[in-house]
C-alpha positions as CSV (number, residue, x, y, z in Angstrom):
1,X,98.8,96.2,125.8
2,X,100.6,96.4,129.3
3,X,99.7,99.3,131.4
4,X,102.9,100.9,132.9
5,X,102.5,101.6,137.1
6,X,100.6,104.9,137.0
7,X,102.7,107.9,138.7
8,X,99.6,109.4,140.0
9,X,96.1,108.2,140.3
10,X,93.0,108.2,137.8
11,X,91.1,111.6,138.7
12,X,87.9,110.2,140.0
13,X,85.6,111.3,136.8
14,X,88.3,108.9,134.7
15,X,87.6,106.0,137.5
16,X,83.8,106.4,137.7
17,X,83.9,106.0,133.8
18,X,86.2,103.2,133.8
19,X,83.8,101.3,136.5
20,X,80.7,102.0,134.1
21,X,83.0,100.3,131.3
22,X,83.9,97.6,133.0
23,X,80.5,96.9,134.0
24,X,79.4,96.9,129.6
25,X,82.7,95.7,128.3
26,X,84.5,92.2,129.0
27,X,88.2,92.7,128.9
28,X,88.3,90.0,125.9
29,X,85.6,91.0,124.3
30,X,85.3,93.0,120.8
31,X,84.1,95.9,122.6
32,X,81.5,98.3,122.2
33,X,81.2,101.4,119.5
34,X,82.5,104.6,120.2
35,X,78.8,106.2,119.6
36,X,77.4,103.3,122.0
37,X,79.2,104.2,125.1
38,X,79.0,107.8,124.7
39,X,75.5,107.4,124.4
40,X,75.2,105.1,127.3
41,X,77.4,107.4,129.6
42,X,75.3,110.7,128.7
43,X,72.3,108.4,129.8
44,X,73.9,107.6,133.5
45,X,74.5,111.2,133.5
46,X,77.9,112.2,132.6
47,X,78.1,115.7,131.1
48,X,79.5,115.9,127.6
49,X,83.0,117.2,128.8
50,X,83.8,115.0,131.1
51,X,83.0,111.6,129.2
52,X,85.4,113.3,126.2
53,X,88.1,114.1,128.8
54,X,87.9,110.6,130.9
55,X,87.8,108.4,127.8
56,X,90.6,110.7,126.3
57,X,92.6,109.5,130.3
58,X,91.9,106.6,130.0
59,X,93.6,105.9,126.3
60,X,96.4,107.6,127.3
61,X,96.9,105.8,130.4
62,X,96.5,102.2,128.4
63,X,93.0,101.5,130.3
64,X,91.2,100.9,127.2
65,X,91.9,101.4,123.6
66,X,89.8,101.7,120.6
67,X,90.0,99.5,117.4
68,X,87.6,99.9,114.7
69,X,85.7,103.2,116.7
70,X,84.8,100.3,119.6
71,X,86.4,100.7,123.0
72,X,88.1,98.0,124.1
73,X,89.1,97.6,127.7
74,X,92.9,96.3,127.9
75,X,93.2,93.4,130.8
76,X,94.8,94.2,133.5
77,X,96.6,90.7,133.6
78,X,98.7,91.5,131.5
């Protein structure tokens, strides 16, 4: 999936969770499960609310996606 030129910038909640992704997932890898990262981002501190709302961001913006409940992160070489 090809990410379209963002009209505005990720809010900085959405990039610090995208950072901690990118740091677990490999772009071509199968990902991790849903449970799994939500787990591991309430651990590293983010509040319930805000790992709902950045992962929900970053879908919609075509930074990750999810297949099978794992999150996927899309490359951005495409």
């Amino acid at each position: 999936m090809k990410r379209s030129p963002a009209s505005r910038p990720l809010p900085t909640y959405a990039e610090e969770v995208l950072e901690h992704l990118q740091s677990k997932i490999e772009p071509t890898a199968d990902g991790l499960p849903q449970d799994k990262v939500e787990t591991n981002l309430d651990i590293e501190g983010f509040e319930d609310s805000t790992i709902d709302v950045a992962l929900e961001e970053l879908l919609n913006r075509g930074y990750i996606y999810i297949v099978n409940d794992h999150i996927r992160l899309t490359d951005s070489d495409s």
